[in-house]
C-alpha positions as CSV (number, residue, x, y, z in Angstrom):
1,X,23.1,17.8,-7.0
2,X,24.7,20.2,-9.6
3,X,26.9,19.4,-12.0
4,X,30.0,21.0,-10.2
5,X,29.1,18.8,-7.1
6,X,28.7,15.5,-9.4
7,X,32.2,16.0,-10.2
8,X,33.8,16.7,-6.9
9,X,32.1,13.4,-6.0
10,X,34.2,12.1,-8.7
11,X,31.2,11.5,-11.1
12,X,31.6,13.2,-14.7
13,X,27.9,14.2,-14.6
14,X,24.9,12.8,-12.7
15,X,23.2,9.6,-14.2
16,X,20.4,9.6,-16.5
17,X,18.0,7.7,-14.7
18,X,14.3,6.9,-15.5
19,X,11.3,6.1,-12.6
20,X,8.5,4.3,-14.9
21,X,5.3,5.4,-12.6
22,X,4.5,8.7,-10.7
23,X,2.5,6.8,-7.9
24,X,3.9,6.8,-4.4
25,X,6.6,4.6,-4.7
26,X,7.9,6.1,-7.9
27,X,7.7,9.9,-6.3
28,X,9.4,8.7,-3.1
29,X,12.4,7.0,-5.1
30,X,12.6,9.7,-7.5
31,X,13.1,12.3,-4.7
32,X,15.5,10.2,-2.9
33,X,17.7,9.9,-6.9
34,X,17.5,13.1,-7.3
35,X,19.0,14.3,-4.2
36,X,21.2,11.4,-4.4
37,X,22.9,13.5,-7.7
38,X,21.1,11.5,-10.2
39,X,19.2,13.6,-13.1
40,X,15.8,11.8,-12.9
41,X,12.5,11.9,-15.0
42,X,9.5,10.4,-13.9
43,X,7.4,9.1,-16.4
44,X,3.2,8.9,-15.8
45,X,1.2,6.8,-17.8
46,X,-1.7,9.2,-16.4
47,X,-2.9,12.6,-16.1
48,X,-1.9,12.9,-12.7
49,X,0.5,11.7,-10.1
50,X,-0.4,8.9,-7.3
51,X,-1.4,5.9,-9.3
52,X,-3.3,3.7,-6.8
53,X,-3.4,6.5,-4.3
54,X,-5.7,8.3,-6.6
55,X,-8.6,10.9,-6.3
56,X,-11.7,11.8,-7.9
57,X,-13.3,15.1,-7.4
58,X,-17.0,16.0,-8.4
59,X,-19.6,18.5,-7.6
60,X,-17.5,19.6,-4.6
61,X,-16.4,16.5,-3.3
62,X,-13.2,15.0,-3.3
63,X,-12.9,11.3,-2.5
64,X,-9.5,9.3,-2.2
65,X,-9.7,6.0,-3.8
66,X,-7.0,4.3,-2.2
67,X,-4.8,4.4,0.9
68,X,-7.1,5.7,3.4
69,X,-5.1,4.8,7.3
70,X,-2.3,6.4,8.1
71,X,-0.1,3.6,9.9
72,X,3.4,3.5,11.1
73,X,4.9,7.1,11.4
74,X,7.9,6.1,12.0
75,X,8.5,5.0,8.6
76,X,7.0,8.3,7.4
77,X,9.2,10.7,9.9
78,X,12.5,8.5,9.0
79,X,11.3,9.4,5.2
80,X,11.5,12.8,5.7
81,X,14.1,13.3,7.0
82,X,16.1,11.6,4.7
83,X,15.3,14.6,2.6
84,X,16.1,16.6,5.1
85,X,12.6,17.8,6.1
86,X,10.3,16.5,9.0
87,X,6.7,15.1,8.7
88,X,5.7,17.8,10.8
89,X,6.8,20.4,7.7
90,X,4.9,18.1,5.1
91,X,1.9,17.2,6.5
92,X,-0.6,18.1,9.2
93,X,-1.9,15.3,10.9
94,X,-4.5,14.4,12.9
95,X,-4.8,11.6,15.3
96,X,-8.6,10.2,15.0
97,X,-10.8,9.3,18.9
98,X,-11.8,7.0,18.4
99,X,-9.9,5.0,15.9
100,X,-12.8,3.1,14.6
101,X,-15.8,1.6,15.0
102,X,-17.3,-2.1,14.4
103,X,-20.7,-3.0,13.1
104,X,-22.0,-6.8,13.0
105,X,-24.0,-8.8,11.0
106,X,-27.8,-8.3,12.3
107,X,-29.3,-10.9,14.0
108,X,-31.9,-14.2,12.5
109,X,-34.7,-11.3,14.0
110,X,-32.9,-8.5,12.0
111,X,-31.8,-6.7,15.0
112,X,-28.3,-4.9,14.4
113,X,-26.0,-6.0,17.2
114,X,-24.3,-2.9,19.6
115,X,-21.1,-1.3,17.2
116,X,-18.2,-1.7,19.5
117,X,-16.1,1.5,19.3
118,X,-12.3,1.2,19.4
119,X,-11.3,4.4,20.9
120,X,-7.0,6.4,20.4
121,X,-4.9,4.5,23.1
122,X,-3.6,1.8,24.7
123,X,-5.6,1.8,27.7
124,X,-8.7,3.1,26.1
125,X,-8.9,0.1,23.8
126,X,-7.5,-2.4,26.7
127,X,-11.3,-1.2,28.8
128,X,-13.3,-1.8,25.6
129,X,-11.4,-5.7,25.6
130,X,-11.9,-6.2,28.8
131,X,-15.6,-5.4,29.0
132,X,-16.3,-7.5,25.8
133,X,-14.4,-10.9,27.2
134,X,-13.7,-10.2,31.1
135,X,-9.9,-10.2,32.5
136,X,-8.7,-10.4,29.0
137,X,-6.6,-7.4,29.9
138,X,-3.4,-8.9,30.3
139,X,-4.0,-10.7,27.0
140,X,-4.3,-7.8,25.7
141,X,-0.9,-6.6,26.9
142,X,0.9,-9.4,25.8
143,X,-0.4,-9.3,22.7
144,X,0.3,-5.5,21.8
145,X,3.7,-6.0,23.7
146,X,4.7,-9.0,21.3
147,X,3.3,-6.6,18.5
148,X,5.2,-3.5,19.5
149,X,8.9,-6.1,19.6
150,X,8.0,-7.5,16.3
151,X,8.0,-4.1,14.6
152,X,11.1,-3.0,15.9
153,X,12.5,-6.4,14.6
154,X,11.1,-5.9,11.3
155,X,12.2,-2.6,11.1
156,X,15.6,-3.1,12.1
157,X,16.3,-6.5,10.3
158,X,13.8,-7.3,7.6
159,X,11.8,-4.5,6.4
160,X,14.7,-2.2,5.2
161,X,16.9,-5.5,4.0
162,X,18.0,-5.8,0.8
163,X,19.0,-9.2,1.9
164,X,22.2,-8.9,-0.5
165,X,24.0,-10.4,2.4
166,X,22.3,-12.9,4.3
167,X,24.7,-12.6,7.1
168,X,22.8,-9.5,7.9
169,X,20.2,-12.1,9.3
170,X,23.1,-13.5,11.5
171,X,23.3,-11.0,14.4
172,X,22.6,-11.4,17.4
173,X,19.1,-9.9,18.5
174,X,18.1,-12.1,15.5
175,X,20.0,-15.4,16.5
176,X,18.3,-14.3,20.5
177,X,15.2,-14.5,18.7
178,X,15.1,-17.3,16.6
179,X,12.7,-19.7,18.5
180,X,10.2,-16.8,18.6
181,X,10.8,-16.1,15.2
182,X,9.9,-19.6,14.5
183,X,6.9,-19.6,15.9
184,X,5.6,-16.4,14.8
185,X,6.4,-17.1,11.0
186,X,5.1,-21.6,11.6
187,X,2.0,-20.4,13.0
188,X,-1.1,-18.0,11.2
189,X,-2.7,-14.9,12.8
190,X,-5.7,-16.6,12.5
191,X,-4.5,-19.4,15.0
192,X,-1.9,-17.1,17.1
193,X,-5.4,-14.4,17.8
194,X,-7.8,-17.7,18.4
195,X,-5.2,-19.1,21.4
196,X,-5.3,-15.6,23.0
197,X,-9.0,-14.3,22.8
198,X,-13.0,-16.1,22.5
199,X,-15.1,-13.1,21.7
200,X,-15.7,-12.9,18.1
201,X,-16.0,-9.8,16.9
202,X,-12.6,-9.2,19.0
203,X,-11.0,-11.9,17.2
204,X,-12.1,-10.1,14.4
205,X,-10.7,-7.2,15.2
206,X,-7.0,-8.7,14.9
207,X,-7.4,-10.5,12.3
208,X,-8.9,-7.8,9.7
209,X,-4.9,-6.1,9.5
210,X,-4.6,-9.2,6.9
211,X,-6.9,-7.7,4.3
212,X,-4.2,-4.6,4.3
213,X,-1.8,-7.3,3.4
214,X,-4.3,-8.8,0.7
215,X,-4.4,-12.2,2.7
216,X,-6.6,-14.4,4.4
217,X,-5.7,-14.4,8.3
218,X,-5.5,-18.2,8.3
219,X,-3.2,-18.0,5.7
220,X,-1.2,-15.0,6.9
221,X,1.8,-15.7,9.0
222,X,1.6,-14.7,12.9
223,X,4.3,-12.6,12.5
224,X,2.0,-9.8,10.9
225,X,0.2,-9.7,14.3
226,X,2.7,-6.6,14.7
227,X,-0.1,-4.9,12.8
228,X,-2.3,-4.2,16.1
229,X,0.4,-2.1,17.3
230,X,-0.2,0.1,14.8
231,X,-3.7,0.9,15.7
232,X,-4.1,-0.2,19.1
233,X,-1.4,0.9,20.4
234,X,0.4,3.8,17.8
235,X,-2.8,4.9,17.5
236,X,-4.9,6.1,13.9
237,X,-3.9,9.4,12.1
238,X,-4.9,11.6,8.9
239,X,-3.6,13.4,7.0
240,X,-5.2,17.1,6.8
241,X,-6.2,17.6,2.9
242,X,-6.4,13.5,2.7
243,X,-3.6,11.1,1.1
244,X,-4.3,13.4,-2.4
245,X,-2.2,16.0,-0.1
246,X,0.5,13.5,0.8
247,X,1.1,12.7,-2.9
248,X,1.2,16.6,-3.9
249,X,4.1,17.0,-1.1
250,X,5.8,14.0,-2.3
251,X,5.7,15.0,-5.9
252,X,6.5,18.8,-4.7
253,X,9.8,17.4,-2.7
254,X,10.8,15.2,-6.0
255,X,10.5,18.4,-7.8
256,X,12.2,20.2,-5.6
257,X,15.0,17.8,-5.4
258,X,15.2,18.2,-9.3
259,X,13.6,15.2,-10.2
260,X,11.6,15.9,-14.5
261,X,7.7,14.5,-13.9
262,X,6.0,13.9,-17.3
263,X,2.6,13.4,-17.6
264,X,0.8,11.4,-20.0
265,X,4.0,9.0,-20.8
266,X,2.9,5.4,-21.4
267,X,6.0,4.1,-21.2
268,X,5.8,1.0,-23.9
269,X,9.1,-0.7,-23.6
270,X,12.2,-0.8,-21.4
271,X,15.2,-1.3,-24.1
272,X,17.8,-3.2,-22.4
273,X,21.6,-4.3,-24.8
274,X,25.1,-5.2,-24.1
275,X,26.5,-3.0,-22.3
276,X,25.8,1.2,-20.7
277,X,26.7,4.3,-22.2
278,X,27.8,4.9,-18.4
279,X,27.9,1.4,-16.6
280,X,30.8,2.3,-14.7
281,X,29.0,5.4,-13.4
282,X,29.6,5.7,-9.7
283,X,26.1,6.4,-8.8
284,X,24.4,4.1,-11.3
285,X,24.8,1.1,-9.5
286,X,27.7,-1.4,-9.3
287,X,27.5,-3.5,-11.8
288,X,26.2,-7.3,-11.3
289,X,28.0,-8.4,-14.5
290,X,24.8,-9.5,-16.6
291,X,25.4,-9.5,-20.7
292,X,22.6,-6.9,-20.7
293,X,22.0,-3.6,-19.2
294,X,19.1,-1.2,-19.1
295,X,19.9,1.7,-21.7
296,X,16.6,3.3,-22.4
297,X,12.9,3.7,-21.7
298,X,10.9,3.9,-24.9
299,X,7.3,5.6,-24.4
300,X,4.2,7.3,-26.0
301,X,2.9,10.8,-25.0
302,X,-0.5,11.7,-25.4
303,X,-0.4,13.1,-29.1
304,X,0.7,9.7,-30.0
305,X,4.2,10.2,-30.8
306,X,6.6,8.2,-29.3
307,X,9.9,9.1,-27.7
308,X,13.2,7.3,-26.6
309,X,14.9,8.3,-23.7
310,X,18.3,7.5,-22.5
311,X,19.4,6.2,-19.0
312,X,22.0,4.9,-16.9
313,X,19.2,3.6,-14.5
314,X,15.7,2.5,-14.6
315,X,13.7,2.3,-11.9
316,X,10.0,0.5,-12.4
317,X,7.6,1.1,-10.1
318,X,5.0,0.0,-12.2
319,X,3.0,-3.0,-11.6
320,X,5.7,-5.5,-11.5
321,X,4.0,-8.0,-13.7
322,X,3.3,-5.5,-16.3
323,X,7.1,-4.4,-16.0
324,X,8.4,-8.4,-16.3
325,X,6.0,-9.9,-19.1
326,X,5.1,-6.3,-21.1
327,X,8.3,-4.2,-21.4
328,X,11.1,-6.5,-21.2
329,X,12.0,-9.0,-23.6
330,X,11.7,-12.4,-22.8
331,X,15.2,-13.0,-22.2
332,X,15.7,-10.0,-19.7
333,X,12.8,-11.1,-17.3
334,X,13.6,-12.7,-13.9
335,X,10.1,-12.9,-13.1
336,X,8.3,-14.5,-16.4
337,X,4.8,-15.2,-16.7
338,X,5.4,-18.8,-15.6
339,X,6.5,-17.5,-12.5
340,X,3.7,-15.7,-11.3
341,X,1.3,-18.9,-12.4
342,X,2.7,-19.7,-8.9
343,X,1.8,-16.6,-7.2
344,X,-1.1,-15.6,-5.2
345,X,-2.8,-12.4,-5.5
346,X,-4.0,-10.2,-3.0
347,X,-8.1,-9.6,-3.0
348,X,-9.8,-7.5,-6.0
349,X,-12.1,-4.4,-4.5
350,X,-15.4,-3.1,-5.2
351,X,-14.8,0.6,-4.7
352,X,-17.8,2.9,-4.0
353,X,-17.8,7.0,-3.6
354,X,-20.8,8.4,-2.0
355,X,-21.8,12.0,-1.4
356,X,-24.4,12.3,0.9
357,X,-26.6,14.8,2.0
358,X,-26.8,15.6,5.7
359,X,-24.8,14.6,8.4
360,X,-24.2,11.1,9.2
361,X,-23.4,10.8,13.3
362,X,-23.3,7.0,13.0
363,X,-19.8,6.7,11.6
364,X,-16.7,7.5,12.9
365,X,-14.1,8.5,10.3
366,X,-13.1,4.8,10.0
367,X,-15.7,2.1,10.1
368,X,-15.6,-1.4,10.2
369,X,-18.5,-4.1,8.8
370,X,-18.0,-7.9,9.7
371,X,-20.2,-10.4,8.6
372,X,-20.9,-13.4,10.9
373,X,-19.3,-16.3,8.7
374,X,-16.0,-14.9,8.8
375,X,-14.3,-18.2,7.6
376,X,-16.6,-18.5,4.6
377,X,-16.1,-14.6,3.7
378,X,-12.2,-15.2,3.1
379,X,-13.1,-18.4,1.4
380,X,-15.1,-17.5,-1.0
381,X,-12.1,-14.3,-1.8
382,X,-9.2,-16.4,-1.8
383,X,-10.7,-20.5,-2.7
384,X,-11.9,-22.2,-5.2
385,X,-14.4,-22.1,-6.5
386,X,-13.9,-17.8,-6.0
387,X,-17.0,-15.5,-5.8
388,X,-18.1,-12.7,-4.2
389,X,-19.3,-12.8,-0.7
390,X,-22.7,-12.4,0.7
391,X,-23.1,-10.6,2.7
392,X,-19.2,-9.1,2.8
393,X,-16.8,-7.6,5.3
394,X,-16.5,-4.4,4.3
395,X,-14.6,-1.2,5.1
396,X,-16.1,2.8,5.5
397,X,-13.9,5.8,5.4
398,X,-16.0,9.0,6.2
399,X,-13.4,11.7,5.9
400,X,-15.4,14.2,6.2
401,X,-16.0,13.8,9.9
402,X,-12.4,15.5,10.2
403,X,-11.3,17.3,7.4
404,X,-14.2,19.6,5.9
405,X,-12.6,20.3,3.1
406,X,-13.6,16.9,1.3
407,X,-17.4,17.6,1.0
408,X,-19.5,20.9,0.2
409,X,-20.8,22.2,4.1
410,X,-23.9,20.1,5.4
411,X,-22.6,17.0,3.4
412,X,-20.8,13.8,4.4
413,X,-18.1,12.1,2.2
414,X,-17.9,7.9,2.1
415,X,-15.4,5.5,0.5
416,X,-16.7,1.9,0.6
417,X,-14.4,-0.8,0.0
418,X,-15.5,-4.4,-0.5
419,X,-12.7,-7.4,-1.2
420,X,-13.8,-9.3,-3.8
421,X,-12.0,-12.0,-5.7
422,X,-8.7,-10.6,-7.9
423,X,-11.1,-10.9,-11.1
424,X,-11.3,-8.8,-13.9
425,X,-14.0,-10.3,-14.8
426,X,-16.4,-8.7,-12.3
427,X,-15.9,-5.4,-14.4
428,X,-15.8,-1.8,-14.2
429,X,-17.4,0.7,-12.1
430,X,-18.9,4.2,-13.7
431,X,-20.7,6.9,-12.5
432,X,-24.6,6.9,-10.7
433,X,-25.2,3.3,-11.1
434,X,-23.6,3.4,-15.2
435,X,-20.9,1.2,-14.1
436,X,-20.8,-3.3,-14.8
437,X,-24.1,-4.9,-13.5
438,X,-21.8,-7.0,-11.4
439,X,-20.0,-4.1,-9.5
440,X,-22.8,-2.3,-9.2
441,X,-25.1,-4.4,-7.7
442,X,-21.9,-4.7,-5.2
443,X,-22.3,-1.1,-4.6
444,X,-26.3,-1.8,-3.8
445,X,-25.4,-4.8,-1.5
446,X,-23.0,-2.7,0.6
447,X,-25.3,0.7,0.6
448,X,-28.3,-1.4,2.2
449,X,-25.4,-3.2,4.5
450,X,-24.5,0.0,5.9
451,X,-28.1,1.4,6.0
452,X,-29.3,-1.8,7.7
453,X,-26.5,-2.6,10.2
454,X,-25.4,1.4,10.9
455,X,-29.3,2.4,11.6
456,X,-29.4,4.8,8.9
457,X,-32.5,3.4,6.8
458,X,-33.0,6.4,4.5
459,X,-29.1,6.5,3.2
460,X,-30.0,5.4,-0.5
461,X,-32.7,8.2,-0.6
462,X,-30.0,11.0,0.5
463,X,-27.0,10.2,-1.9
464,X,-26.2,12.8,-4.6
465,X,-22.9,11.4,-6.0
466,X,-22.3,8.0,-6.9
467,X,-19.1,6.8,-8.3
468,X,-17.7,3.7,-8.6
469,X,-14.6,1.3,-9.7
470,X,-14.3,-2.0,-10.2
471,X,-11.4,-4.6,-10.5
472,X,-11.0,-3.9,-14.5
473,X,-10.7,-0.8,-13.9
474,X,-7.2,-1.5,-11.9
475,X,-6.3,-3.5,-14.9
476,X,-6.9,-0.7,-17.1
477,X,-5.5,2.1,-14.9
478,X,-2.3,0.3,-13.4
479,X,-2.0,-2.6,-15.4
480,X,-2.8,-4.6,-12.4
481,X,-2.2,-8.3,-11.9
482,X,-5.1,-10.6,-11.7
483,X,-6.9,-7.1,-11.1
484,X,-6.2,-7.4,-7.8
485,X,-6.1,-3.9,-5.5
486,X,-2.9,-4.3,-3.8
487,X,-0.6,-7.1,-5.3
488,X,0.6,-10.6,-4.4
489,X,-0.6,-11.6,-0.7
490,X,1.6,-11.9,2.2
491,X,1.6,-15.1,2.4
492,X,5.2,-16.9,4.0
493,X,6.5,-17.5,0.9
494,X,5.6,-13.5,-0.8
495,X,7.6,-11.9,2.3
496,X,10.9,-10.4,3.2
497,X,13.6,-12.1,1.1
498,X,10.7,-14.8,-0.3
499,X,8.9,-11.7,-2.2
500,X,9.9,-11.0,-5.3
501,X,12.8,-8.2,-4.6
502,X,14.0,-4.6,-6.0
503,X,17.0,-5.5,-8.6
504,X,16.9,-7.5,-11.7
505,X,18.5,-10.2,-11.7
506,X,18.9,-10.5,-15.1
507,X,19.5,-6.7,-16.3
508,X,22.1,-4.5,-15.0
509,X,21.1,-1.2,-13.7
510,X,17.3,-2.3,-14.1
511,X,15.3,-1.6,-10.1
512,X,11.9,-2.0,-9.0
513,X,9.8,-0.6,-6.2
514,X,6.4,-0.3,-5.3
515,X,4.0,-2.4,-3.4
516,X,3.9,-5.1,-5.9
517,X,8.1,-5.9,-4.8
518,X,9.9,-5.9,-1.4
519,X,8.6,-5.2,1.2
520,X,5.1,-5.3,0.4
521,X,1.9,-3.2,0.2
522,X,0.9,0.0,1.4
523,X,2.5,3.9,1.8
524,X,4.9,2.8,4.1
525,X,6.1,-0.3,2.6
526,X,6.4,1.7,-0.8
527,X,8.6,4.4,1.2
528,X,11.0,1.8,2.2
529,X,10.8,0.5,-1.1
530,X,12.5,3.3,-3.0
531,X,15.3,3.3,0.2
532,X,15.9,-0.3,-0.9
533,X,16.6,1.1,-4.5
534,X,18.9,3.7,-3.2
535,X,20.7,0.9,-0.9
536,X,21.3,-1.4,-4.2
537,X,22.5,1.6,-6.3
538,X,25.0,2.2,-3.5
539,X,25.8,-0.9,-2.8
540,X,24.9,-0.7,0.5
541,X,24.2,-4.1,2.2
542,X,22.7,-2.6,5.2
543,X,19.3,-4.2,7.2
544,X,18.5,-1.3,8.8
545,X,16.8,2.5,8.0
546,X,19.9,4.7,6.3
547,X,21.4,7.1,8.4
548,X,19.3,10.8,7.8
549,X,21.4,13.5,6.9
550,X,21.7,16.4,9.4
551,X,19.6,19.5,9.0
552,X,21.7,22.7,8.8
């Protein structure tokens, strides 16, 4: 917004407002300020923009070390349009046949069970159910029909609420569907999946969607059995150019919005006082009446000297622990350390990026590995005593198999991800085997899983890039809690109005987003994220998605 537009909106010039973090949520809530009328500045503690959603490119390859599925569009087209574009205009996406595959454990003879192939579709993936546990079929519908109601519920009344007014809970359509609701949120996936299905690996298969919320299923409430709508029924997609592309077109749409990006910021201190040069601003927020109010974000560029900058908001979409106990003073935190003594973090990862030579049929772009002893592999993430499992669960991305511009021609691209326990401790990751002994013999363990259980047996011999990151290496790069990869678990009492939510409650003008706040983790949840900040700074009370703006 201009200046001459501020003030026919009756604001005497647009707020000063600071986003602490240029990862997804941070770009997504600085494009949505900036078009808004504020005059925003996004500060990086890096040398790039993504944060988690990061990439790493060498000798040709190009390998996304974080979000890697592509899951509810809907959030992502409602997104878009809010800044008056489409998906369509930002991103070219492709929906992946099949969606994934599943390898088991081997056998006591060492035998490698059949991979059960989960193919784009509805009634694709109700055949494959059906052969595995006979006239399980209407199971099946059920289930993804139950799924596909309790994501319209939690889109409409929960995952855009700022739960400001909890009368917004008190309509109707929610009141119709208490019982359910009941049920669903008194109940765990684990047990709601168990009642429905017997076959194992087809249990496991509905289950897994809890390690994208960084929980254990028998912890995780049945209300995130909405997940298998996603993939079952939604279907899989990818980006073209991977999720490094997505974070280029959100940072090029903040930009173009008029949103500041500064690199290289490690923003060291968020300097709160009484009072705001422009606390009565319009747009900065109405004010909650707290002594203090967020006036400026102190930080260090890269030459070492350090800056002050002025704002009339703050936005942190920094690790939200690293926000609370680092760069506020003790009497302006609503979320002290003693707090999160009582939180519970999602899972840690072992991250391993492979180049390989030669083609690699045996993988589909996404592939699943599930060890046997299911129940002990969460155990030994989320229990005491914690420790890594053996053999683990493990996920495979091989990108490659759609989008050739990730590996040099006659090569395959692989991201390995193995949840380990949210423990620093396990160390860092490095490059060809240079990384903690810990985390790399991780990386060992799950190359010889996927050789053994995939049928490849000479995929050690044929790597030429090895890279690999570890859970210090989250603490170090995102100031993560616990080192975990996500942020706290979605366990009942993390989610909706339970999680730890996007306004300070002790500073004015002071918001959060990101995955470590409401609603939770991943792209989409950080998208609605930086809505919910745009809905406090309005004031707007609203559960559902904003009204988009119409396109000239």
């Amino acid at each position: 917004m201009s200046a001459a537009s501020a003030r026919r909106r009756g604001f005497d010039a647009a707020p000063r407002t600071v986003v602490i973090g240029g990862g997804i949520a941070g770009l997504a809530t600085a494009a949505l300020l900036a078009k808004e009328g504020h005059a925003v500045t996004v500060l990086e503690r890096g040398n790039r923009v993504g944060g988690r959603a990061g990439t790493v490119s060498r000798d040709g390859f190009r390998f996304d070390t974080g979000p890697s599925w592509y899951l509810m569009p809907s959030v992502f087209d409602h997104y878009f349009e809010m800044l008056g574009t489409t998906t369509r205009e930002q991103l070219d996406l492709r929906l992946l046949d099949p969606g994934y595959r599943v390898f088991s454990e081997p056998g006591a003879d060492g035998s490698a069970p059949e991979p059960i192939t989960i193919p784009a579709g509805r009634g694709a993936a109700r055949a494959v159910f059906e052969r595995l546990e006979p006239e399980s079929g209407q199971a099946f519908d059920a289930y993804l029909d139950s799924a596909a109601e309790t994501t319209v519920m939690a889109e409409r009344y929960f995952l855009y609420n700022p739960f400001t007014r909890l009368r917004s809970l008190g309509v109707p359509p929610v009141l119709r569907a208490l019982p359910r609701l009941a049920r669903l949120l008194g109940s765990s996936l684990r047990s709601f999946v168990a009642q429905r299905f017997e076959h194992p690996v087809l249990r496991q298969v509905l289950g897994y969607p809890a390690v994208f919320l960084g929980t254990n299923p028998k912890d995780a409430p049945a209300m995130y059995h909405l997940m298998s709508a996603l993939d079952l029924d939604e279907g899989v997609r990818y980006p073209m150019g991977g999720f490094h592309f997505l974070v280029e077109r959100l940072a090029a749409l903040a930009e173009e919005a008029g949103a500041r990006i500064v690199l290289g910021a490690d923003v060291t201190e968020i300097e709160v006082g009484a009072g705001s040069p422009q606390a009565d601003h319009p747009a900065a927020g109405r004010s909650t009446g707290f002594s203090t109010s967020a006036r400026a974000v102190r930080w260090r560029g890269a030459d070492g000297d350090e800056h002050r900058l002025p704002a009339d908001v703050v936005v942190s979409t920094a690790d939200l622990h690293h926000t609370e106990t680092q760069l506020l003073p003790e009497a302006a935190r609503t979320y002290p350390e003693a707090w999160w003594s009582k939180q519970i973090s999602g899972p840690g990862a072992v991250l391993v990026l492979l180049g390989v030579r030669g083609a690699l049929p045996e993988l589909p772009h996404h592939s699943l590995f599930f060890a046997h002893d299911w129940e002990r592999n969460f155990g030994d993430i989320f229990d005491e005593p914690r420790r890594i499992p053996a053999p683990a669960s493990s996920y495979v991305c091989k990108p490659s198999e759609t989008d050739p511009s990730v590996a040099p021609a006659g090569h395959e691209n692989l991201f390995v991800l193995v949840p380990v326990p949210a423990d620093p401790e396990i160390g860092s990751g490095g490059s060809d085997g240079a990384g903690d002994g810990v985390v790399e013999r991780v990386a060992d363990a799950a190359i010889d899983q996927i050789s053994a259980w995939a049928g490849i047996p000479d995929l050690r011999e044929r790597i030429v890039v090895r890279e690999t990151i570890g859970p210090r290496d989250f603490v170090d790069d995102y100031h993560s809690w616990s080192g975990g990869m996500l942020g706290p678990a979605h366990v009942l009492r993390q989610s909706a109005l339970f999680r730890a939510q996007n306004q300070s409650k002790r500073v004015d003008n002071l918001y959060y987003a990101g995955a470590t706040t409401a609603p939770g983790v991943g792209i989409p949840m950080c998208l609605i994220s930086a809505e919910l900040v745009l809905k406090r700074i309005r004031g707007d009370h609203s559960a559902g998605p904003l009204p988009t703006p119409e396109r000239s």
